[in-house]
C-alpha positions, 0 to 999 in steps of 0.5 A, a space after each residue: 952336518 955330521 962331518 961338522 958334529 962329531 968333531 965338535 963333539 970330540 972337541 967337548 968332550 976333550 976325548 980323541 974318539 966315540 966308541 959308538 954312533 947310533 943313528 936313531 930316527 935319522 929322519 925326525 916325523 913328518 910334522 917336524 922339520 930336520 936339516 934335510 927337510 930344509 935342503 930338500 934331501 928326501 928322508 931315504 937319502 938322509 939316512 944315506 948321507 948320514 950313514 956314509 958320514 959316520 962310515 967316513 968317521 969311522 975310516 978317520 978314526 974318530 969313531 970307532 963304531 956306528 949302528 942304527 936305532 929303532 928302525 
C-alpha cells in the first residue's frame, strides 16, 4: 500500500519528493481495523513492511528521508 501512496501523494502534491516520512503508529489499536489486519499481516510484520517500503522510496528517490514516530 505505501509503494501505491506515495506516488500518489507526489502526484497531488505536483512536487518530485517528500522530504520526510514518519511512520507513526504503523499499527492503528486494536479495536480498529487497518489494511494489514484484513490481510491477516500480524502488527510486527506491518511495521516491517512499511518500513522496507518506505526504505525503497527512499532508494528511488521519491523520499529523501523516513523515521518513526511514537513508538
Amino acid at each position: 500500500m505505501t509503494l501505491k501512496t506515495v506516488p500518489r501523494f507526489l502526484t497531488e502534491l505536483k512536487v518530485d519528493y517528500i522530504d520526510l516520512v514518519l511512520m507513526h503508529a504503523p499499527a492503528l489499536p486494536v479495536v480498529q481495523k487497518n489494511n494489514c489486519d484484513r490481510r491477516g499481516v500480524s502488527r510486527s510484520d506491518c511495521r516491517k513492511e512499511t518500513w522496507k517500503a518506505l526504505s525503497e522510496l527512499k532508494e528511488q528517490g521519491l523520499v529523501r528521508n523516513v523515521g518513526v514516530s511514537n513508538f
